[in-house]
C-alpha positions as CSV (number, residue, x, y, z in Angstrom):
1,X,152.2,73.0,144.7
2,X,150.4,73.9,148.0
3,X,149.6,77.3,149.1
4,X,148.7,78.7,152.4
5,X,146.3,81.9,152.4
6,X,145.9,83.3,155.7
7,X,143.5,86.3,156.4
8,X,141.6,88.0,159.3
9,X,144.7,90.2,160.1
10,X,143.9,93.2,161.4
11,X,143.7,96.9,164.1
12,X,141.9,96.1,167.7
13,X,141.8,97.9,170.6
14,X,142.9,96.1,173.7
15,X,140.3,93.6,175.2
16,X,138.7,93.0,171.3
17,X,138.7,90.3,169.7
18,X,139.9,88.8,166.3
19,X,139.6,85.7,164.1
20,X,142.4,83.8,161.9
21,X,141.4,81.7,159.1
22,X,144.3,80.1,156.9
23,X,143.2,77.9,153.9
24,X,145.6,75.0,152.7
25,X,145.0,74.2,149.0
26,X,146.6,72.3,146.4
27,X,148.4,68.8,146.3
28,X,147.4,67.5,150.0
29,X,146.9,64.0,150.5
30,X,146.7,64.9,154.4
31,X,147.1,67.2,156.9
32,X,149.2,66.0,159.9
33,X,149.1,69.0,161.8
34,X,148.3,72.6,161.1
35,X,149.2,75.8,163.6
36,X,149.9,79.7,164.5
37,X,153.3,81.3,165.1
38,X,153.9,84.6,165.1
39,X,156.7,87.5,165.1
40,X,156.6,91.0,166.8
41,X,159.5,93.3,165.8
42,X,162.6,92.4,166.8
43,X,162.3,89.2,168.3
44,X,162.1,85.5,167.3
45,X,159.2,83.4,165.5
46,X,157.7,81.9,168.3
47,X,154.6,79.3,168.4
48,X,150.6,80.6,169.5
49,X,149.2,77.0,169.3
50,X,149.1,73.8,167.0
51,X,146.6,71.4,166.4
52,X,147.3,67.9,165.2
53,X,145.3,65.5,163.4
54,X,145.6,63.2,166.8
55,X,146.8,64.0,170.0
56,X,147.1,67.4,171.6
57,X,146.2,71.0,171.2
58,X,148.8,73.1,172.5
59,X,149.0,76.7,173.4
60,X,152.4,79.3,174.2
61,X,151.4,80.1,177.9
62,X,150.9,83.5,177.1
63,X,147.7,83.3,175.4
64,X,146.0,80.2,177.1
65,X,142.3,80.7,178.4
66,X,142.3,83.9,175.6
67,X,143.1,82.0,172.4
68,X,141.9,79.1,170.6
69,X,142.6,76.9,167.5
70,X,140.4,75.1,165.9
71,X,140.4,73.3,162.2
72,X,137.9,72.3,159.3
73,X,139.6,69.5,158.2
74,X,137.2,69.1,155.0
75,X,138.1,72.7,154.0
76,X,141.8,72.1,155.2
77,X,141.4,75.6,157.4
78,X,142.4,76.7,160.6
79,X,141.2,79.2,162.6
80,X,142.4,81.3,165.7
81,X,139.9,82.9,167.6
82,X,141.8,85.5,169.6
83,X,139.7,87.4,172.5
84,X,140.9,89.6,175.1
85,X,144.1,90.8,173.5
86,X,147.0,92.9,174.7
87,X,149.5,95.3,173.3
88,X,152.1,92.7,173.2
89,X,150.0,90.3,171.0
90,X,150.9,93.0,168.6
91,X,152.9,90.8,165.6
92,X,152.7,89.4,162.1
93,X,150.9,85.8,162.6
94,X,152.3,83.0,160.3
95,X,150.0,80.2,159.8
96,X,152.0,76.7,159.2
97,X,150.7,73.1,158.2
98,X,153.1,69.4,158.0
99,X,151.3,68.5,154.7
100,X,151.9,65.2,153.1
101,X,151.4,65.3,149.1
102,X,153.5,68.6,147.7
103,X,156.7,68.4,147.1
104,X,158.3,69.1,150.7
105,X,156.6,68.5,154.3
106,X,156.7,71.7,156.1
107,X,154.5,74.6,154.8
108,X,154.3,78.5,155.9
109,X,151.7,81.2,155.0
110,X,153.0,84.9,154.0
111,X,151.8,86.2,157.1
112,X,149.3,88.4,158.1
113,X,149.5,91.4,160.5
114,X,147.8,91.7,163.8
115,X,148.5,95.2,165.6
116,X,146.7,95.6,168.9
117,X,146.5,99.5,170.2
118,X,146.7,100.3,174.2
């Protein structure tokens, strides 16, 4: 089975900063990409930013120049360093990984929450 742990969640004032880490562990033979969505209330799942093994890092316009993704790829972790934030970053932050070795290809964390206050 594979498991992904996220953690780092938590309550900032506007302007602070926080740090996502989500840990991949169990049958991984690689890691084709890893990345953040997230979900406020009431509205869809939307994509933060990805990272692949090879090609692009991509980021949601809304958090370009504040955000950034990075990965360990020996500790199979990912990391989203969020500065500056907003009241509307305000959701619960999924971490998801394209892992090849479990038993399907497309993996999601349980979610952690990140409430910003104004």
């Amino acid at each position: 089975q594979v498991q992904l742990v996220e953690s780092g969640g938590g309550l900032v004032q506007a302007g602070g900063s926080l740090r996502l880490s989500c840990a991949a562990s169990g049958s991984i033979f690689s890691i084709n990409a890893m990345g953040w969505y997230r979900q406020a209330p009431g509205k869809q799942r939307e994509l933060v930013a990805t990272i692949p093994s090879a090609g692009r890092i991509r980021y949601t316009d809304s958090v370009k120049g504040r955000f950034t993704i990075s990965r360990d790829s020996a500790k199979n972790t990912v990391y989203l360093q969020m500065n500056s934030l907003k009241p509307e970053d305000t959701a619960v932050y999924y971490c998801n990984a394209l892992i090849i070795g479990g038993p399907k290809y497309d993996y999601w964390g349980r979610g952690t929450q990140v409430t910003v206050s104004s």
